[in-house]
C-alpha positions in Angstrom: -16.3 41.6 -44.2 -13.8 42.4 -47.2 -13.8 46.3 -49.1 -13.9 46.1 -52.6 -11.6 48.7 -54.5 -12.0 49.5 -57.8 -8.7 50.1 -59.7 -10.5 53.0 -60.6 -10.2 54.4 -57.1 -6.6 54.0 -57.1 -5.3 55.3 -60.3 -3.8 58.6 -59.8 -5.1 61.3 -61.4 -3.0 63.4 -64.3 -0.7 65.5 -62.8 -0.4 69.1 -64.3 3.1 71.3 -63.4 3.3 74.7 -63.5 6.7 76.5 -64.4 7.6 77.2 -60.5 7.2 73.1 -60.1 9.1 72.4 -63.2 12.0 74.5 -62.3 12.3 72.3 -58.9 11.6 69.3 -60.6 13.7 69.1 -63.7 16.4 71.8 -61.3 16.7 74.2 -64.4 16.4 78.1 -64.2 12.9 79.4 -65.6 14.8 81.0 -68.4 16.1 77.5 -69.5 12.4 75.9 -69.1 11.3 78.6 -71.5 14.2 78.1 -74.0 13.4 74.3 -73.8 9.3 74.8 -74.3 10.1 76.9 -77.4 12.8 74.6 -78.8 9.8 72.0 -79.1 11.6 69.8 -76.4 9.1 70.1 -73.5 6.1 69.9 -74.6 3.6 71.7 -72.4 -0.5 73.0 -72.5 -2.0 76.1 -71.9 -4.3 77.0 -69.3 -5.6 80.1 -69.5 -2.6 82.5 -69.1 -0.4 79.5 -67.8 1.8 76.9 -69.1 1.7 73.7 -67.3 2.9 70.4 -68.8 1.8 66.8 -67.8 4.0 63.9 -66.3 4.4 62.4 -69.5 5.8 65.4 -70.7 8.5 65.6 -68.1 9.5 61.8 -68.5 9.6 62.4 -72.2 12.1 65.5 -72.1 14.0 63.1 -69.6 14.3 60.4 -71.7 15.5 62.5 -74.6 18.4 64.1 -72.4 19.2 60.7 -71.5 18.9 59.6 -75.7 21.5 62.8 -76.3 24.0 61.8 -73.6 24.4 58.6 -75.0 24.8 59.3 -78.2 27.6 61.7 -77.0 29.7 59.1 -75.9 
């Protein structure tokens, strides 16, 4: 006998950080996650009182530190 599984079942669900998670994630101070957040550089949601800000977000900000260090070069 052979399970079906939906893709469904295995797509993982959104993932939401908090500030705490960002800090060890991204390894910036919560000062600096602040600064960036207001900048307009991560972009992040609010949840009642809290900011959290989606995987996508994270990759993005990534991705556009990676874009400024090579246009430093």
């Amino acid at each position: 006998m052979t399970a079906v599984v939906h893709e469904t079942a295995l797509a993982p669900e959104p993932r939401l950080y908090d500030i705490p998670d960002l800090c060890r994630i991204l390894r910036l101070s919560r000062s600096v996650i602040y600064e960036q957040i207001r900048a307009g550089r991560l972009r992040t949601v609010k949840e009642g009182r809290s900011r959290r800000a989606s995987e996508r977000a994270v990759r993005d900000y990534i991705a556009l530190l990676e874009k400024e260090a090579e246009t430093q070069r």
